[in-house]
Structures are given as structure tokens and as C-alpha cells.
C-alpha positions in Angstrom: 0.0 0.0 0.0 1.5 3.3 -1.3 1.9 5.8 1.8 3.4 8.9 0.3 1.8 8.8 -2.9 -1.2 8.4 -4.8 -2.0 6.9 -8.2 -5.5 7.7 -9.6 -5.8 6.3 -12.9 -8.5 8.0 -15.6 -8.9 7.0 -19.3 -6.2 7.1 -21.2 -4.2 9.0 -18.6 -2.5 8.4 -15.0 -1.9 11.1 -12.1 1.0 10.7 -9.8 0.2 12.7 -6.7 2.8 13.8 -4.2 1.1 12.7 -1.3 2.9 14.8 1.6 1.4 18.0 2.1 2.4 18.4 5.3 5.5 19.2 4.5 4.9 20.8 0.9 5.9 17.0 -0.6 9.7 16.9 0.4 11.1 14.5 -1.6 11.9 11.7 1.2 13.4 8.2 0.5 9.7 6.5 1.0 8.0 9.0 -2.0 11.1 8.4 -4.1 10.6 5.0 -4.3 7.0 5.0 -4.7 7.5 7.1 -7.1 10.0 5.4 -8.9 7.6 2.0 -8.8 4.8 4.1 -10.3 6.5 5.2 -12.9 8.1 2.1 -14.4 4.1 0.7 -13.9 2.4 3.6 -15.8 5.7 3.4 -18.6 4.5 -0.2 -19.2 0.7 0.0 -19.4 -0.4 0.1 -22.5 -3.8 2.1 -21.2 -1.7 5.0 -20.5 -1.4 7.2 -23.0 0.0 10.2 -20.6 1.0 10.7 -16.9 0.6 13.9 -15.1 3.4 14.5 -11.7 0.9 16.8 -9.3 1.0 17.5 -5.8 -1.4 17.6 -2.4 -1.8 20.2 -0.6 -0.3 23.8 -0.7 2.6 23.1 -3.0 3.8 21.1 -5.6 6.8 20.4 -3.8 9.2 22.6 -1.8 11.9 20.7 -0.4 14.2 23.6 -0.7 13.3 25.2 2.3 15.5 24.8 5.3 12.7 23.5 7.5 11.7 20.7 4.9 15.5 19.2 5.5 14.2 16.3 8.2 14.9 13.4 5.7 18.4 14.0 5.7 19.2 16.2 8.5 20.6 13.3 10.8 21.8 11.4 8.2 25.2 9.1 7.2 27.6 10.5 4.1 26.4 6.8 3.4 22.9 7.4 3.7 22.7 10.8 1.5 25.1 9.0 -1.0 22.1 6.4 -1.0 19.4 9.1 -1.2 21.1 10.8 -4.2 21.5 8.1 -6.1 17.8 7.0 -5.9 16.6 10.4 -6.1 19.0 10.6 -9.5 17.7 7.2 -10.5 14.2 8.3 -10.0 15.1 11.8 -12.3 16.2 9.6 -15.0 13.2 7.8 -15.0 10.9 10.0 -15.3 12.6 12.3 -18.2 12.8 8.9 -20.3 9.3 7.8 -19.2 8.3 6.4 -22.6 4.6 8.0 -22.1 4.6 12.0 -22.4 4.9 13.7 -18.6 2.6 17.2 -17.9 3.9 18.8 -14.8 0.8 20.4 -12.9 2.2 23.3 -10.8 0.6 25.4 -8.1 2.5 26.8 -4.7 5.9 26.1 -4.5 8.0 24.6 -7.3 11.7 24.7 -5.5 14.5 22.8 -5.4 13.5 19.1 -6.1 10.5 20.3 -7.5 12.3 22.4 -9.4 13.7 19.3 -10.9 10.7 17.4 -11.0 9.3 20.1 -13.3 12.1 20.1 -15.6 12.5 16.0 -16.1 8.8 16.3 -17.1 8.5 17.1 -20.9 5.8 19.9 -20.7 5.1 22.5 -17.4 1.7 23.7 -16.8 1.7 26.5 -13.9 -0.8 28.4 -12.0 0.0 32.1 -12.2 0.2 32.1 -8.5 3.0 29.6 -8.4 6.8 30.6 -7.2 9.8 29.0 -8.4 13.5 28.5 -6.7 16.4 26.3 -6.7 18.1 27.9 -3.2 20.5 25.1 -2.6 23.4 27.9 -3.1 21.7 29.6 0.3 21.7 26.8 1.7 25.4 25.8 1.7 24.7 23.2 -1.0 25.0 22.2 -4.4 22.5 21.4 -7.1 24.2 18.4 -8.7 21.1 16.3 -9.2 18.7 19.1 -10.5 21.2 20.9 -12.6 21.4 19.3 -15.8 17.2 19.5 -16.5 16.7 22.8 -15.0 19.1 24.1 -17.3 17.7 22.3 -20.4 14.4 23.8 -19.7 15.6 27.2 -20.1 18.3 28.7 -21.6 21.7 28.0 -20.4 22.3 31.6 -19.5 19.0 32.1 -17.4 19.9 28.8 -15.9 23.7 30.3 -14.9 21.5 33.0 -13.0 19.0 31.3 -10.9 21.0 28.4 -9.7 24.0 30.2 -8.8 21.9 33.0 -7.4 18.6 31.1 -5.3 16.3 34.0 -5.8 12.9 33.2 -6.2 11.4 33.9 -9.2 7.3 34.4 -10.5 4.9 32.1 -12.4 5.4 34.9 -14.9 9.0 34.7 -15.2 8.8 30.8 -15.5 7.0 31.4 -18.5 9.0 34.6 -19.8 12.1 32.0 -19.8 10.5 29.3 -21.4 11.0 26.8 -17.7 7.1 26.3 -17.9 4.9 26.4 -21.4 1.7 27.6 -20.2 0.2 29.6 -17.6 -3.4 29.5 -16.0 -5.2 31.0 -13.3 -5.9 28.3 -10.5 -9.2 27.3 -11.0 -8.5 26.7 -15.2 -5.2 24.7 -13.8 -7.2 21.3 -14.2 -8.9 22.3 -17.3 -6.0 23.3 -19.1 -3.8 20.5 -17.5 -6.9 17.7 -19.0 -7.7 19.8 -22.6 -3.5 18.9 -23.1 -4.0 14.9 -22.2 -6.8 14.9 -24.2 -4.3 16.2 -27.1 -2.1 12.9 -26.7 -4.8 11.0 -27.5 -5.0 12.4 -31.2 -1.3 11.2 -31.4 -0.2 7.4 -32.0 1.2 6.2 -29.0 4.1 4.2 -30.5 4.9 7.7 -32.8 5.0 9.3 -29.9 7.4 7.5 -27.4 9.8 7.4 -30.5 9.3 11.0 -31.2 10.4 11.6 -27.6 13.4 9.2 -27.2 14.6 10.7 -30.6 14.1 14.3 -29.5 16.3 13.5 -26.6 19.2 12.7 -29.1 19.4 15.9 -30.9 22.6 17.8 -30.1 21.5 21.1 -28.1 23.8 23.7 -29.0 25.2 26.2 -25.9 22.8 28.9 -24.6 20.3 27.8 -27.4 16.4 27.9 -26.1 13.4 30.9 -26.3 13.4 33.5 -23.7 9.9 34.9 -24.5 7.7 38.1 -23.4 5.0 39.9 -24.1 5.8 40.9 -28.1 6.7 37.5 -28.6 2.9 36.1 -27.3 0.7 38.9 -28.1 0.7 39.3 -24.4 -1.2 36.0 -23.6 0.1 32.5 -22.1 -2.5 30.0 -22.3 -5.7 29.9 -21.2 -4.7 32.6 -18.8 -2.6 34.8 -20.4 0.2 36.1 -18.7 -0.1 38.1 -15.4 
């Protein structure tokens, strides 16, 4: 019986829900292996034609903050050399998770969720979300999250918010290309489903190939979209851009 996660399963489509709000979803040992499970189960079934990563609670996940540091507060170099390479495992996983991955963001999307967000292929925000990666502040560093934050989003707006921590907008997210769309809470859902039902149109066996191939293609330095408003025609989605 799963304890830190949840698995609801809808046609065509499976959510994986951080199941921690108590403490924003910190990524912990027990939800990194549940979610690591869940994912090699939803890559397999053929039902599934896309998974959505979400989160309970006030946050998508906000393990970043000092005060969400329990799991590995106390522990062994032994023990967080154990952690990271699960946690790393788990990363891989889901960036080559054969079905197409939807991020679904709302509160806090920092540090591991920061990472979450980026292994996913597409990033769905509420407008009132907040982003960070603060392991700088914290005396640490970011080996884990590094590679996929910086691959969605340039390399040069990457250099600035993992070397700096600051926290950054829903808006800006979207402004640097980290998340593709931007609703206002309540359309979150709406928007988040209208995108599943998308995958649907799409062969299944197309698309896994589509993915693993796109995931080949040399990336050339600093190359990526930093948008704004004269770029969109001032909207982002459903929402448009606050």
C-alpha cells in the first residue's frame, strides 16, 4: 500500500500525486521510491497514454526550504550518498518515461520540484505559483537538478537562478521558457486535461519514439526561447500572462 503517494488512474491518462502535504511534498526516501515504482508501472501500461506528476496540498513540492531538511538532516555520508542516487535514478526515469509527462504546478515549485518540473516534458503553472532552486543559500550544491533545470531554459538564465537562489514568478517561469503555459488556478485542471486529451489524437508508438529521438538531438550552448509579451501577443494559455 503506497503511503506517500497516490495513483489515480483515468482513461487514457494516470496522475502521480505527491502525497505529503504536510510538509509541501519533500522529496523523502519512501516517495522516491513510490514514485520510482509508479513510474516504471504507468511506462508499461499500455492504457496509459500520458502521466501527469501533481501535488497535495499547498505546494507542488518545496523541499528547498531549510525547514523541509528532516529526511536527511541526521543522516550518514552513506545514507545521502544512498538518497542521491535513488533520487537521480528516480530523475532519469521519469525524463525517459516512454509516455509524455505534464507537470501540474501550483504553490511552490523549488529545489527538487524544481527538478521534478524540468525532467517532465511539458510545465503547466498556476500564475500564483513561485519557483526556486536555493541550494546555493543553503550551503549546497544542485548536482542532481542541474542538468534538467538548465535544459528547460536557456543555459544563461539557468547560470542565473542556480548560482543566485532567488525566487522567481509564475510569470517569469514562462517569460524564460521553464514552464509552457500559464493558468489561473481554477483553469489549472482544465487546461492541464484539454493537453492529455491532445495525446490522444497522437499514436502512442509515434509518440514514445518522437520523444526518445528528440532526446538525441545535439542542443547547441545557450540555445532555447526566452519569451515576453511581443513575442505572445501578451497572452500565455488559457490565462494569459499576469
Amino acid at each position: 500500500m503506497l503511503q506517500t503517494l497516490e495513483v489515480e488512474y483515468r482513461p487514457e491518462a494516470a496522475v502521480l500525486w505527491l502525497s505529503r502535504p504536510e510538509t509541501w511534498n519533500a522529496l523523502e526516501p519512501a516517495l522516491i521510491g513510490e514514485l520510482t515504482a509508479a513510474l516504471e508501472a504507468v511506462g508499461r501500461d499500455p492504457a496509459v497514454r500520458a502521466v501527469v506528476l501533481a501535488g497535495r496540498g499547498p505546494a507542488f513540492c518545496a523541499d528547498a526550504v531549510p525547514t523541509r531538511l528532516g529526511p536527511l538532516a541526521d543522516a550518514s555520508p552513506a545514507q545521502r550518498d544512498a538518497f542521491r542516487n535513488a533520487y537521480a535514478d528516480m530523475l532519469h526515469k521519469l525524463y525517459t518515461c516512454p509516455k509524455p509527462t505534464i507537470a501540474r504546478l501550483h504553490g511552490a515549485c523549488m529545489g527538487s520540484g524544481m527538478g521534478l518540473a524540468a525532467a517532465c516534458d511539458i510545465a503547466i503553472a498556476s500564475s500564483r505559483a513561485s519557483f526556486a532552486v536555493a541550494e546555493t543559500r543553503l550551503g549546497r550544491v544542485p548536482h542532481v537538478i542541474a542538468p534538467y533545470v538548465e535544459r528547460a531554459m536557456t543555459a544563461r538564465q539557468a547560470t542565473r537562478w542556480l548560482l543566485t537562489g532567488e525566487t522567481f514568478s509564475a510569470s517569469e517561469a514562462w517569460r524564460i521558457g521553464f514552464v509552457h503555459d500559464l493558468c489561473e488556478p481554477e483553469a489549472l485542471d482544465q487546461r492541464i486535461w484539454a493537453l492529455v486529451d491532445s495525446f490522444t489524437l497522437a499514436a502512442p508508438e509515434a509518440v514514445s519514439i518522437t520523444k526518445a529521438l528528440l532526446h538525441t538531438l545535439p542542443r547547441p550552448a545557450g540555445s532555447g526561447v526566452t519569451r515576453g509579451p511581443d513575442a505572445s501577443g501578451g497572452t500565455a494559455g488559457n490565462g494569459g500572462a499576469p
